[in-house]
N, CA, C and O atoms as CSV, one atom per row, in Angstrom:
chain,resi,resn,atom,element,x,y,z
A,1,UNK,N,N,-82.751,10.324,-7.227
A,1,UNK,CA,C,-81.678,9.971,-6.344
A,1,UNK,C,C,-80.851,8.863,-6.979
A,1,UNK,O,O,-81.304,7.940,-7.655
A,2,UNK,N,N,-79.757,9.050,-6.713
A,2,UNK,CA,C,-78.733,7.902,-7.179
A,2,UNK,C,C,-79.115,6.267,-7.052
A,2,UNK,O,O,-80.131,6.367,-6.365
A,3,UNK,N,N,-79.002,5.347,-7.200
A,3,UNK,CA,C,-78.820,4.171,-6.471
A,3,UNK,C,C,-77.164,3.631,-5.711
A,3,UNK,O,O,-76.041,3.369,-6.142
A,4,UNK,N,N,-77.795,3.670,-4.473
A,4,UNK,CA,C,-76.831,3.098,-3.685
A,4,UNK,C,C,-76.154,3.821,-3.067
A,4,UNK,O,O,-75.087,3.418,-2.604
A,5,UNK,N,N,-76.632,5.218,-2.872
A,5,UNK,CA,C,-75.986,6.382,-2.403
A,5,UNK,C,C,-76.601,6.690,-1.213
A,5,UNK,O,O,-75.966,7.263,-0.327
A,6,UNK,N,N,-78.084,6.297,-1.037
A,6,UNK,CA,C,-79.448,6.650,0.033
A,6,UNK,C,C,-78.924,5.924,1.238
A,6,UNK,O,O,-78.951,4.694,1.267
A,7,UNK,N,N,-78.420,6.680,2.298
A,7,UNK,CA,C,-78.353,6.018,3.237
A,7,UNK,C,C,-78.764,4.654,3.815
A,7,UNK,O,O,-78.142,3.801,4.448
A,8,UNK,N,N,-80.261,4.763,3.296
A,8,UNK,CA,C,-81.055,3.296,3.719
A,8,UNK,C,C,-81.222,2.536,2.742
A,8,UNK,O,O,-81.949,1.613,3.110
A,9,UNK,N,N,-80.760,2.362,1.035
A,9,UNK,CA,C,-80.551,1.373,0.698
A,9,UNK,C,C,-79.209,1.233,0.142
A,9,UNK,O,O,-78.323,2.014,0.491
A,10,UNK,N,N,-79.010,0.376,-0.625
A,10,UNK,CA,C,-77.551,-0.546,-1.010
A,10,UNK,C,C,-76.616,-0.619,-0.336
A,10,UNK,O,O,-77.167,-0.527,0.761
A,11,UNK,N,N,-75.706,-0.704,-0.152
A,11,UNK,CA,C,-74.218,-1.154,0.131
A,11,UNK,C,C,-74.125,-0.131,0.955
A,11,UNK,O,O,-73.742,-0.514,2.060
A,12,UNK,N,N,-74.401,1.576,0.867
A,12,UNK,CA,C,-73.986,2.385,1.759
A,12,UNK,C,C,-75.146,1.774,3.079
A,12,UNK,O,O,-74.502,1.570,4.108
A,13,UNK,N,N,-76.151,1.563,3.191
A,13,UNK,CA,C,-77.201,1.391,4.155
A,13,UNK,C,C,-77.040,0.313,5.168
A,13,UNK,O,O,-77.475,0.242,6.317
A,14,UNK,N,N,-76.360,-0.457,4.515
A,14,UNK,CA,C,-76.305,-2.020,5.123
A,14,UNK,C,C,-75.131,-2.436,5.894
A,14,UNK,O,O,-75.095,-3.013,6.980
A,15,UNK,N,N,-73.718,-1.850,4.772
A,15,UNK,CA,C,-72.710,-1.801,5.381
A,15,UNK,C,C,-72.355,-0.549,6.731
A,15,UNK,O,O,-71.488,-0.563,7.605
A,16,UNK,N,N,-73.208,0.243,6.484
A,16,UNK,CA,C,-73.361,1.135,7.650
A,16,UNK,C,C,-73.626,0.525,9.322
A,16,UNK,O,O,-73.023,0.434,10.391
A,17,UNK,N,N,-75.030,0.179,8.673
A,17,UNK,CA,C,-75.738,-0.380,9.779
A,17,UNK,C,C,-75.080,-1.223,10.198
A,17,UNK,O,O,-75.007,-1.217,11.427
A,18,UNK,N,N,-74.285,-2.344,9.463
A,18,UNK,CA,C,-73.559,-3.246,10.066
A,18,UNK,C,C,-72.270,-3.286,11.017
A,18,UNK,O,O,-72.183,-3.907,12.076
A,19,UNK,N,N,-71.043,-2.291,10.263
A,19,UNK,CA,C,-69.705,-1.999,10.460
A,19,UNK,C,C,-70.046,-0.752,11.341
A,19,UNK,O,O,-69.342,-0.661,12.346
A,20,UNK,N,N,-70.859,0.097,11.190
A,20,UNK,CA,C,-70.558,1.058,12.193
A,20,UNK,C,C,-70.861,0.976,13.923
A,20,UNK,O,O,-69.981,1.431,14.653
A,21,UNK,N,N,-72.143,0.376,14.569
A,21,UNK,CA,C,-71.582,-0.249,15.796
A,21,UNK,C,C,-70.451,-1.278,15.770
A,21,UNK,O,O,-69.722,-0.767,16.620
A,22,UNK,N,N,-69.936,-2.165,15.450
A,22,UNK,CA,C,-68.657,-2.668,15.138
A,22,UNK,C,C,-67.499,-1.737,15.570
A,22,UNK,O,O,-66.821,-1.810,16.595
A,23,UNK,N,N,-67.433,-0.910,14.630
A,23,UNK,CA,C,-66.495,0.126,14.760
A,23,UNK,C,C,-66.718,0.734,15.981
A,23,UNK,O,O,-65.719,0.808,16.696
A,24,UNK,N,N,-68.271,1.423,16.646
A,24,UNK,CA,C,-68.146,1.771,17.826
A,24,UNK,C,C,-67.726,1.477,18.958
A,24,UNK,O,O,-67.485,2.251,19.885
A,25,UNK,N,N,-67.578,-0.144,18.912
A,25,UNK,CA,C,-67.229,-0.827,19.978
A,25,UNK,C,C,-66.502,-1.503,19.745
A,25,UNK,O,O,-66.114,-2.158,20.712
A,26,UNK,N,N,-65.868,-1.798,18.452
A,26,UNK,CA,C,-64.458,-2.338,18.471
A,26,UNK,C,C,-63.161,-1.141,18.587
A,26,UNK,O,O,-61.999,-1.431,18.299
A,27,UNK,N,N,-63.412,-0.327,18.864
A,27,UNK,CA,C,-62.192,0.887,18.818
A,27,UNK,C,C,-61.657,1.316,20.703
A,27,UNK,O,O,-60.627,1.236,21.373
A,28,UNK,N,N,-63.093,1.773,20.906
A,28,UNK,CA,C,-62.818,2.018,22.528
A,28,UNK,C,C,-62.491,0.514,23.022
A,28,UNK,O,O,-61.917,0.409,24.105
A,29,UNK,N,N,-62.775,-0.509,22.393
A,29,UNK,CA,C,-62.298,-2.244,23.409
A,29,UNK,C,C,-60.788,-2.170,23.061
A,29,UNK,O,O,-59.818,-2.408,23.781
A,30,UNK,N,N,-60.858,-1.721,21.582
A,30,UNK,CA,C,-58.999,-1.982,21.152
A,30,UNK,C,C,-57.857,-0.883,22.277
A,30,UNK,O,O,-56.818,-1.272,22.809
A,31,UNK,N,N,-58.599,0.823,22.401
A,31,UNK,CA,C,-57.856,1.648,23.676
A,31,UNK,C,C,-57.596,0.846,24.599
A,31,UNK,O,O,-56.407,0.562,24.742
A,32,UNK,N,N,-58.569,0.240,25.494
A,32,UNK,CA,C,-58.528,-0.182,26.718
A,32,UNK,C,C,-57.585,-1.085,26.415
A,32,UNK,O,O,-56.558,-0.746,27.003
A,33,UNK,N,N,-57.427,-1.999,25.834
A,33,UNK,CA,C,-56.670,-3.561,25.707
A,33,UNK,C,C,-55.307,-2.512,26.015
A,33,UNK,O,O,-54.731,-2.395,27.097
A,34,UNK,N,N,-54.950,-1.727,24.607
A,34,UNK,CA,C,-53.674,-1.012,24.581
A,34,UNK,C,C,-53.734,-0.458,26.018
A,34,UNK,O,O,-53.434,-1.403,26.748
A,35,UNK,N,N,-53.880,0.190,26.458
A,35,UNK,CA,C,-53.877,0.838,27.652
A,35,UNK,C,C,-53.548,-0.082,29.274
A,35,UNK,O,O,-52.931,0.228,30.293
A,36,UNK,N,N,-54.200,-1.131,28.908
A,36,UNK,CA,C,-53.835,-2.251,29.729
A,36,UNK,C,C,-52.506,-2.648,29.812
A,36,UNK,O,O,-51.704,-2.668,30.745
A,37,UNK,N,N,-52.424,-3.042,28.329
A,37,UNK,CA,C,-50.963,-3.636,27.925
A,37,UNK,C,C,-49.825,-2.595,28.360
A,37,UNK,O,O,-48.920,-3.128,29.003
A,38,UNK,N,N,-49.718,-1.539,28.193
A,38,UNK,CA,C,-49.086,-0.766,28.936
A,38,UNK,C,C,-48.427,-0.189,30.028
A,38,UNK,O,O,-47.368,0.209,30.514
A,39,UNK,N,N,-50.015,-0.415,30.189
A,39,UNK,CA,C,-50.087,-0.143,32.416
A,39,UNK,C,C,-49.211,-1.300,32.546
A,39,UNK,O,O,-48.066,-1.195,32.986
A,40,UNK,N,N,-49.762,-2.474,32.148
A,40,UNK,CA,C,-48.565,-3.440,32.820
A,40,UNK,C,C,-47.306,-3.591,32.685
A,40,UNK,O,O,-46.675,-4.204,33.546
A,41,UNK,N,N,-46.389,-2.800,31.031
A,41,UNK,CA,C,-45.557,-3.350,30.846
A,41,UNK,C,C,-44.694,-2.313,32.070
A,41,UNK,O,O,-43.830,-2.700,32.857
A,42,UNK,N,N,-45.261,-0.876,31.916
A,42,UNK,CA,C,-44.546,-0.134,32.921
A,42,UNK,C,C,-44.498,-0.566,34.700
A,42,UNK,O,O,-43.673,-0.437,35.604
A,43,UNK,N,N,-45.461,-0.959,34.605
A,43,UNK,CA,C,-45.966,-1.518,36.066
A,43,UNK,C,C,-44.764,-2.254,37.075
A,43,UNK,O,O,-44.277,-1.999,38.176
A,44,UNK,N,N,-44.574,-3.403,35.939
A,44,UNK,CA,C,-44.183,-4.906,36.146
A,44,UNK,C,C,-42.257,-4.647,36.410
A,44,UNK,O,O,-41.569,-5.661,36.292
A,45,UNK,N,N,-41.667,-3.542,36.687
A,45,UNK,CA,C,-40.920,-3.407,37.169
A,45,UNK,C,C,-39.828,-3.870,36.933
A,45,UNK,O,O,-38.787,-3.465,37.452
A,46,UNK,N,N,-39.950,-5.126,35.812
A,46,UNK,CA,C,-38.629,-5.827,35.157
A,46,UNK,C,C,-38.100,-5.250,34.358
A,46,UNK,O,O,-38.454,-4.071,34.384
A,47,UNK,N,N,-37.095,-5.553,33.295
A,47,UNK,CA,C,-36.699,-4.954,32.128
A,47,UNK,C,C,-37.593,-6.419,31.340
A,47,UNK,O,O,-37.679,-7.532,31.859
A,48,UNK,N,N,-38.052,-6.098,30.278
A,48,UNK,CA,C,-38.220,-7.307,29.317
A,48,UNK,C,C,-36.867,-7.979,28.931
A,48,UNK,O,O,-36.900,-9.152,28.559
A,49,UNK,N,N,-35.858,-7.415,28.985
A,49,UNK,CA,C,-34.596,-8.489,28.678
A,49,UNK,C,C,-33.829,-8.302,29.815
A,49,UNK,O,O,-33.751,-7.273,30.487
A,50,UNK,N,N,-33.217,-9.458,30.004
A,50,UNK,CA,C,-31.989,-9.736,31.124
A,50,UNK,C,C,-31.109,-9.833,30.688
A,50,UNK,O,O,-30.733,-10.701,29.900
A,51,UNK,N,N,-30.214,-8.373,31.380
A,51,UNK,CA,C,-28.918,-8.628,31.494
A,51,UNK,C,C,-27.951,-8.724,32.387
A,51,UNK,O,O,-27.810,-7.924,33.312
A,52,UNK,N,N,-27.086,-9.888,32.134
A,52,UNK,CA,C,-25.955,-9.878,33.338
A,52,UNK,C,C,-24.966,-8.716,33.497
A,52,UNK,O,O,-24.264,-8.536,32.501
A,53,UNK,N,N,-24.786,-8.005,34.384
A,53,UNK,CA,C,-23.526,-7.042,34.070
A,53,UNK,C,C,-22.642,-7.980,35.483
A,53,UNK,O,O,-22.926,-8.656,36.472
A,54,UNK,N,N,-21.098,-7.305,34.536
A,54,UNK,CA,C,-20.095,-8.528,35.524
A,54,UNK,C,C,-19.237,-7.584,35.850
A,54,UNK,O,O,-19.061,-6.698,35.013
A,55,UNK,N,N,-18.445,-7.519,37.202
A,55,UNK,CA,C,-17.358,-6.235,36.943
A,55,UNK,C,C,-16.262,-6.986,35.895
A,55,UNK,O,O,-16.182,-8.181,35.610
A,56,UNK,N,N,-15.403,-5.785,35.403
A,56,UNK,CA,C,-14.138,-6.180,34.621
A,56,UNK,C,C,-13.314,-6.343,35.699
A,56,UNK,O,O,-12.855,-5.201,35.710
A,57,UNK,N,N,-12.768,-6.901,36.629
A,57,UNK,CA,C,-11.975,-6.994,37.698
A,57,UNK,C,C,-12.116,-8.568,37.454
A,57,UNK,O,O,-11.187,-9.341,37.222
A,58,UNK,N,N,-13.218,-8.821,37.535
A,58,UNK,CA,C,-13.428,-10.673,38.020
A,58,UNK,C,C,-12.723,-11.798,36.482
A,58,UNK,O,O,-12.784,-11.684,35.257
A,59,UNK,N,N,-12.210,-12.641,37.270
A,59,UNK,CA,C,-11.603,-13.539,35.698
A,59,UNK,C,C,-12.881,-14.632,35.510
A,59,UNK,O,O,-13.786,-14.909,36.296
A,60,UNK,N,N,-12.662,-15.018,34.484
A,60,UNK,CA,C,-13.075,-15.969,33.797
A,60,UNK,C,C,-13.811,-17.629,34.844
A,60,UNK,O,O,-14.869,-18.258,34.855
A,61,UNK,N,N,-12.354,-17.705,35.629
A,61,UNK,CA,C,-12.242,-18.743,36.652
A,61,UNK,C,C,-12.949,-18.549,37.866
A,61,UNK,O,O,-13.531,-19.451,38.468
A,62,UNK,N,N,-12.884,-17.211,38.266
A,62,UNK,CA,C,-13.808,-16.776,39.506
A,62,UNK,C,C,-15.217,-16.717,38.855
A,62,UNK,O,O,-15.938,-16.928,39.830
A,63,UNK,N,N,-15.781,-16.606,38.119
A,63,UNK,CA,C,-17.282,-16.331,37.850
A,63,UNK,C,C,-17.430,-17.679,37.601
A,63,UNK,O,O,-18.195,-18.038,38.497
A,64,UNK,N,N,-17.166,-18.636,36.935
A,64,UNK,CA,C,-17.419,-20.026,36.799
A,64,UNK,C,C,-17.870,-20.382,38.156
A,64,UNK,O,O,-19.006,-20.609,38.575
A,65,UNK,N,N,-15.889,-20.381,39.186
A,65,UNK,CA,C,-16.241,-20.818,40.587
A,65,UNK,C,C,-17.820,-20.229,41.218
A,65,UNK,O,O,-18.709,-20.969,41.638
A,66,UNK,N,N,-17.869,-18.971,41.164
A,66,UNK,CA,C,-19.625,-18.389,41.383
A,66,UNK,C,C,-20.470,-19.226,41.084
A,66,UNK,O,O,-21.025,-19.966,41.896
A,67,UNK,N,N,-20.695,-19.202,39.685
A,67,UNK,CA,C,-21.591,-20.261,39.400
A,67,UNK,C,C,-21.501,-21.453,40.136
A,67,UNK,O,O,-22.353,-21.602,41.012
A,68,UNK,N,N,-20.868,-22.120,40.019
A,68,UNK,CA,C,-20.525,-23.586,40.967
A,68,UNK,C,C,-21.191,-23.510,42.274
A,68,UNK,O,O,-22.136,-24.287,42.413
A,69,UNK,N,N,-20.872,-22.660,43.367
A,69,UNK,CA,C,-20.891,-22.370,43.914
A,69,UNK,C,C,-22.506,-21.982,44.644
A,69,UNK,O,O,-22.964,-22.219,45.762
A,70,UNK,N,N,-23.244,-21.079,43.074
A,70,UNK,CA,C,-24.544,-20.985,43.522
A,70,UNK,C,C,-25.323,-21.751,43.018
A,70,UNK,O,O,-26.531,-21.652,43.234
A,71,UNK,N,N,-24.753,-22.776,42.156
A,71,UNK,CA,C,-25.692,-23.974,42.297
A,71,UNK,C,C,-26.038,-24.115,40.748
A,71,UNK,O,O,-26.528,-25.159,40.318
A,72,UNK,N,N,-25.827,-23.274,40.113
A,72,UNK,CA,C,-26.378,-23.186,38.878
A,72,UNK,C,C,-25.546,-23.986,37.453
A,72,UNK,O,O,-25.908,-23.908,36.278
A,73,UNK,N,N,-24.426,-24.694,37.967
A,73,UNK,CA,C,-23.652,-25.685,37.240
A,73,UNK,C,C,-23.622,-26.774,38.255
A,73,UNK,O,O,-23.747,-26.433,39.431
A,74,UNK,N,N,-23.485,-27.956,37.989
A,74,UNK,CA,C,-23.049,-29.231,38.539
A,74,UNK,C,C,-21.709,-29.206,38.810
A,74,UNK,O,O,-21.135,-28.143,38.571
A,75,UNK,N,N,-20.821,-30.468,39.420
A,75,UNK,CA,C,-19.334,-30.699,39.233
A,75,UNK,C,C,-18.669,-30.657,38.085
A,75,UNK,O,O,-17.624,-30.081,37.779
A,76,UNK,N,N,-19.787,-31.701,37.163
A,76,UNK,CA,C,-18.868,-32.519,35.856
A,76,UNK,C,C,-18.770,-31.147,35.110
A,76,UNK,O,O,-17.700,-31.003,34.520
A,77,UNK,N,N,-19.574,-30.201,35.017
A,77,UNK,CA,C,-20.158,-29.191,34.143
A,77,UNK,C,C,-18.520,-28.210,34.166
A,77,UNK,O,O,-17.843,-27.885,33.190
A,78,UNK,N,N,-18.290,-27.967,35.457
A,78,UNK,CA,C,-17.456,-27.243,36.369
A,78,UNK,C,C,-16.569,-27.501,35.647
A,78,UNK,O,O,-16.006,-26.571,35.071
A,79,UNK,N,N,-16.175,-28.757,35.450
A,79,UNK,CA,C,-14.324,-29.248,35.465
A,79,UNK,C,C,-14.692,-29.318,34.321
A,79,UNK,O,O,-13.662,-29.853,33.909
A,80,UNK,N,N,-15.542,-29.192,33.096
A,80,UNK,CA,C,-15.308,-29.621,32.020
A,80,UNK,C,C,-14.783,-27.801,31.440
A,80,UNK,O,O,-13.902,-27.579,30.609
A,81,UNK,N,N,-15.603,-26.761,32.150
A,81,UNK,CA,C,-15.603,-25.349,31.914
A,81,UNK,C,C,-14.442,-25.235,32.134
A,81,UNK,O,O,-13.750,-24.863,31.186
A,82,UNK,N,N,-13.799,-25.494,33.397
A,82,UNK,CA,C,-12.504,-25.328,33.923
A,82,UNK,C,C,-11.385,-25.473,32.809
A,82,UNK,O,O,-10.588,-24.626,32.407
A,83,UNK,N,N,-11.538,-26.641,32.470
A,83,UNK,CA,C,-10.249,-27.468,31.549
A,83,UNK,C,C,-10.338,-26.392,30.350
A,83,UNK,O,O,-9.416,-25.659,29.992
A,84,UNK,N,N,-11.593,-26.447,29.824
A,84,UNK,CA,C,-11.640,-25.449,28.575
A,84,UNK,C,C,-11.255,-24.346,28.356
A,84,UNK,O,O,-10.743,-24.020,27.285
A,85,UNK,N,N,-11.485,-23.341,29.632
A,85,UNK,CA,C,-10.530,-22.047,30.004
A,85,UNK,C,C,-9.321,-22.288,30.212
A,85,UNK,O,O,-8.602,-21.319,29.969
A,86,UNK,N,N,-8.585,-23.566,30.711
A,86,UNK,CA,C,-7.344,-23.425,31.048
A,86,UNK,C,C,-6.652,-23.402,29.656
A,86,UNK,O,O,-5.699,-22.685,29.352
A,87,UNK,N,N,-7.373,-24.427,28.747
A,87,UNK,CA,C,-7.006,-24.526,27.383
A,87,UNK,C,C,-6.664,-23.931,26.324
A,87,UNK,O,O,-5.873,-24.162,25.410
A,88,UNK,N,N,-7.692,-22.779,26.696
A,88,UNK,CA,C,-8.077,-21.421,26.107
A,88,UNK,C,C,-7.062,-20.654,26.194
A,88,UNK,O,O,-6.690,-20.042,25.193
A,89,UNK,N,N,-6.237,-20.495,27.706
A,89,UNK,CA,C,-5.248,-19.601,28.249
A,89,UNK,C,C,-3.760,-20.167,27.317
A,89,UNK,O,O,-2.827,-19.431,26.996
A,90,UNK,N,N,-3.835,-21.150,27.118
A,90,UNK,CA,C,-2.455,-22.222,26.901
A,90,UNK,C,C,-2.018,-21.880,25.196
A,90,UNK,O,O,-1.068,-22.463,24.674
């Protein structure tokens, strides 16, 4: 018989015994994880990216005022946006 070819000794015997439960149970743990990851991304009902869509009707000045409005800019923020669009227009 060869050396290192015999199932039960050298490198084929050992690395067997070792890596192959490994492999048995690192493969079906890696499905499930994937499978998880999945279920949730479909699940979770968001898009992974946000996007704003705006109608083309609305100006520049009205969506600012929005913002203002819902809170999501300050005053100073406001009039500084303001001036800059008017600037922009000029």
């Amino acid at each position: 018989m060869w050396q290192g070819t015999d199932i039960m000794s050298g490198v084929v015997g050992w690395g067997g015994m070792i890596l192959g439960p490994l492999i048995m149970i690192g493969i079906p743990v890696l499905i499930i994880v994937l499978l998880i990851a999945l279920v949730r991304q479909i699940g979770s009902g968001t898009p992974s990216t946000t996007v704003i869509h705006t109608p083309a009707d609305k100006s520049a000045q009205e969506i600012l005022r929005e913002r203002f409005a819902r809170g999501e800019i300050d005053a100073r923020e406001y009039e500084e946006r303001l001036r800059t669009l008017k600037e922009a227009t000029t």
